[in-house]
N, C-alpha and C positions, 0 to 999 in steps of 0.2 A: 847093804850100806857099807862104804868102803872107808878106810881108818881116817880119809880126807874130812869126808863128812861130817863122822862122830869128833874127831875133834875141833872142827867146827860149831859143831852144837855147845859142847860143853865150854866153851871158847865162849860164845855168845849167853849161854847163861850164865859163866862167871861174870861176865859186864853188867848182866843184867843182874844179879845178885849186890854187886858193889853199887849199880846205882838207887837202887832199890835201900841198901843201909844207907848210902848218902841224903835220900830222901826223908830215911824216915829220922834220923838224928836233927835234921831240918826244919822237919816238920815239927819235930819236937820241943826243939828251939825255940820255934813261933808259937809254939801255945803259951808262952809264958806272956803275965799278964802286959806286961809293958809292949807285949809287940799287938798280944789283939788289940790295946786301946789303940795303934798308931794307926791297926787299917781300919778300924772303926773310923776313925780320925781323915782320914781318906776317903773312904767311902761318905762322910756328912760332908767331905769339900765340894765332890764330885755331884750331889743333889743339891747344894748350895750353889752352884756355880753352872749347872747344866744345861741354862740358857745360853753363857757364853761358849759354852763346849757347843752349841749345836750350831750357833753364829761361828766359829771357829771353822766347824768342818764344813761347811758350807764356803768359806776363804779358801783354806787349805786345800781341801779337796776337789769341791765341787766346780767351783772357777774353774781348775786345770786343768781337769775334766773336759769342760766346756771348752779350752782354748787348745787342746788337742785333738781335739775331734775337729774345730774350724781349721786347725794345721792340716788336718788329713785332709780334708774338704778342700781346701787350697792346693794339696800335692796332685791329689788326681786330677783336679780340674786343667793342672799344666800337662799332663800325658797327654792330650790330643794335640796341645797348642807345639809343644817341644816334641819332637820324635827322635832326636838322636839322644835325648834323655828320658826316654818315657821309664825306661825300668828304673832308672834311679830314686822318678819322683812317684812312683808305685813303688818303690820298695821304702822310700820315707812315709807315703800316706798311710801304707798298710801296718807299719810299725807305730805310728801316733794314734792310728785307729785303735790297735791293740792297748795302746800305754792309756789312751780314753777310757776304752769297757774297762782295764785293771780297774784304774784310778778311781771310776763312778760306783764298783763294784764293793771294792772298799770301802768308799763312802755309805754304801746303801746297810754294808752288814755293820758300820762301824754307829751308825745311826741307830739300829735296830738293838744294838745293842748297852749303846747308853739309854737308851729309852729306859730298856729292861733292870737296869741297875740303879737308876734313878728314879721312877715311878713311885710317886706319892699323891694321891686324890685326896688329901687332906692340907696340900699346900697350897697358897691364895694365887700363886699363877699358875694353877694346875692347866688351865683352857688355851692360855699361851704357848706352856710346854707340850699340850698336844697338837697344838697348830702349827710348830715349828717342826715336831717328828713327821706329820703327813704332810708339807711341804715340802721337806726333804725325800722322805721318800717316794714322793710325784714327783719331783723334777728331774729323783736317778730316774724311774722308769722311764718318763718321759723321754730326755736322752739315750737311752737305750733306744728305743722303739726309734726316735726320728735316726739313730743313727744306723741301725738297720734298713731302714726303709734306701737309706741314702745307698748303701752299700747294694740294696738291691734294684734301685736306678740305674747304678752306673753296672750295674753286671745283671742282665734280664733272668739272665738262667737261675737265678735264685728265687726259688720259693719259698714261701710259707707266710703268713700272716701274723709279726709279731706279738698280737695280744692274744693268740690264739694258743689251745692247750697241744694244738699238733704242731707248733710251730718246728719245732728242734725235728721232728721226725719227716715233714716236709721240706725243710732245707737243706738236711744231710741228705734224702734222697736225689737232690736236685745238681749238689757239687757234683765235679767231675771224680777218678780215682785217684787221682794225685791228692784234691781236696781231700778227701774222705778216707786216705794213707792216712794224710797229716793232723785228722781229729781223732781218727783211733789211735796212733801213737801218743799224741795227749792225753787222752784220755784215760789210756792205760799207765802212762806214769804219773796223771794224777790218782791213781785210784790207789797206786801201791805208793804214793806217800802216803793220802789220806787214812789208808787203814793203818800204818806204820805211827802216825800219830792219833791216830784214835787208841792203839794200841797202847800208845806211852798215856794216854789220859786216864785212861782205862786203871792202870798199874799207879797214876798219880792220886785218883780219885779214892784207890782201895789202901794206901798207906793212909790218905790225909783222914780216912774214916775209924782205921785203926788207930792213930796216932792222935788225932785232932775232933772226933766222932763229929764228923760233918756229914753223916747221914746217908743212906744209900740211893736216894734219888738221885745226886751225881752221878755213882757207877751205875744206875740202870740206864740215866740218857747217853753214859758214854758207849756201855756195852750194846744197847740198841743200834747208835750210830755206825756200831761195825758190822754189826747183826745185818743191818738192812745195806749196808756196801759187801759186803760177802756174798749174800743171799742173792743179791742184783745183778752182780756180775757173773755168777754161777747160773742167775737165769739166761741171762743172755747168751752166755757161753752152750747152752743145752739148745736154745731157740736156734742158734748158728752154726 
């Protein structure tokens, strides 16, 4: 290990140290009684109000959603008609196609997760607010699925059957190696965020339990999360 290195590391613990007391003078802050009542306070808006929240995301979201994906629909369908612009309108369908799945993607975990925060079976429109979360999350899948299917219309070589458990491993088999470049390098820099911030929750969950004793069921769902992206990628890596 060369002197680059180690002072590098100690480099990176000292940041991590200062953000680690930043955290926890912070955390300490917010235990005081006036701040828990505010997100108590926050939190009964948010179950008070979670029908319009889920009407909301369904504007917000889920429309745009919709209306970039018929953009994309609209972009390819002129590559055959236009041919001195076909990349053009392939390199716009395939970027609204993209900005689609973000956008429904969002929607689907943003849904998931006021559910989760909001959930009371003891309030009088308990049957409404579960009719509005399994609508919403029918109509992300739903969009997903029609929007793959479309994707594999207009390109044959693409396999696999969206609602199916093999899906992802029969259409990565199916792209070309350029495709299949361009999802592993995704792949792999999603993976070294994701653990990168699993990491910081990790270290946020163990201050706010020293400081705030909010219990260790947080750090074990954070520490699992990394547990099982570690473990997965080190399998894969041994399989290949």
């Amino acid at each position: 290990m060369n002197r680059k290195t180690i002072f590098k590391m100690v480099f990176l613990m000292g940041i991590g140290g200062v953000i680690g007391i930043i955290l926890s003078l912070g955390l300490l802050k917010l235990h005081q009684p006036n701040y828990i009542r505010s997100f108590v306070q926050i939190g009964d808006f948010f179950v008070r109000n979670s029908l319009a929240f889920y009407i909301g995301l369904i504007l917000c979201l889920f429309l745009p959603a919709v209306y970039q994906y018929v953009k994309a629909k609209r972009n390819y369908n002129q590559i055959n008609i236009s041919d001195d612009r076909a990349d053009a309108y392939e390199k716009a369908g395939e970027d609204s196609f993209n900005l689609s799945m973000l956008i429904n993607g969002v929607f689907l975990i943003l849904n998931m997760m006021l559910f989760g925060m909001t959930f009371d079976k003891t309030r009088g429109d308990f049957l409404l607010v579960m009719f509005l979360f399994m609508f919403n999350v029918i109509c992300a899948s739903v969009l997903e699925i029609v929007a793959i299917r479309y994707i594999q219309k207009m390109d044959n070589r693409l396999k696999g059957e969206p609602t199916s458990l093999r899906f992802h491993k029969d259409f990565l088999e199916s792209c070309d190696e350029a495709e299949k470049l361009r999802i592993y390098k995704c792949g792999y820099n999603a993976f070294q965020v994701s653990k990168n911030v699993s990491l910081g929750f990790i270290v946020i969950t163990m201050i706010s339990n020293i400081t705030l004793e909010t219990g260790t069921f947080p750090i074990f769902i954070s520490c699992m999360i990394m547990l099982i992206q570690v473990t997965s990628y080190n399998y894969y890596s041994f399989r290949h």
